[in-house]
C-alpha positions, 0 to 999 in steps of 0.5 A: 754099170747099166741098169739092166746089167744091175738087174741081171746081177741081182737076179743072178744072186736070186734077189728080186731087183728093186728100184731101190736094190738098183739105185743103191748098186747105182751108188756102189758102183760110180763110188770109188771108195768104201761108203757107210750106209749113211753116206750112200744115203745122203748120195741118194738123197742129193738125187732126190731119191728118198729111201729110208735109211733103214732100208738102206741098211737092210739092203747093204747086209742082203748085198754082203750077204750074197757076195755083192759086197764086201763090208770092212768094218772101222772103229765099229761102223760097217763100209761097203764097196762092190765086191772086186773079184780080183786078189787084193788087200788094204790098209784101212785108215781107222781115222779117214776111212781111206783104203790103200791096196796092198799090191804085194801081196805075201799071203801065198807064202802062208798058203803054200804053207798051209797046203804042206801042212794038208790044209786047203785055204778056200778064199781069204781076205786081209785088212790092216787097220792103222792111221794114214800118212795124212792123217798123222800130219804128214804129207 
C-alpha cells in the first residue's frame, strides 16, 4: 500500500494521518502475520524510525477502534493485523501466536438459525485458541 493510499484510509476514518499513524500502517500492511505492539516497534525501530512504544500503543487501539484493525488477544497480549475485509476465521496458537484460517466455515448454519428464530447477526468473528501441531512436537 502506497503512502498516499494509506493517508486516504486514515482520513476516510476521520484520523489525521500522522507520520507515525503511516509508518505503523507501513508495518501492518507488509507483515503477514499478527504482531504485538512490541513487535511493530522493534520493526520500526530496525528502520531506524523511533516512535515510542507508548505511541505505538495508543495508535494500535485508535487503529482497532475505527475498524482498521483487527485485535486478537493470546494469553492476555493483544495482536494486530489489518482488518480483511473478506469471511475468515482462525485457529490461534496461544504458544507461537500463529494464526491458521479456517476455510470452512459452518457459522451460516448458526446464523440461518438465528434468522428462524427472528434474530439478525450484523457481523461476527471467531477464534479458536489451542496449541499448533508444531508446537506440540509434531511435524
Amino acid at each position: 500500500m502506497q503512502t498516499s493510499n494509506i493517508k486516504e484510509l486514515l482520513n476516510s476514518n476521520g484520523i489525521k494521518a500522522t507520520w507515525q499513524r503511516v509508518e505503523i500502517l507501513k508495518v501492518l500492511q507488509s507483515s503477514n502475520e499478527c504482531l504485538s505492539a512490541s513487535q511493530i516497534h522493534q520493526k520500526l525501530s530496525a528502520k531506524n524510525i523511533n516512535i515510542d512504544l507508548a505511541t505505538v500503543y495508543r495508535v494500535l487501539e485508535l487503529f482497532d477502534k475505527k475498524g482498521i484493525t483487527q485485535k486478537s488477544v493470546i494469553n492476555r497480549k493483544s495482536f494486530f493485523e489489518l482488518k480483511k475485509y473478506e469471511h475468515c476465521h482462525y485457529f490461534v496458537c496461544i504458544k507461537c501466536q500463529q494464526k491458521t484460517n479456517i476455510v470452512d466455515c459452518k457459522i451460516d448454519l448458526i446464523k440461518e438459525e438465528l434468522r428462524k428464530r427472528n434474530f439478525k447477526v450484523l457481523s461476527h468473528n471467531l477464534e479458536v485458541y489451542g496449541i499448533c501441531n508444531k508446537c506440540c512436537g509434531g511435524d
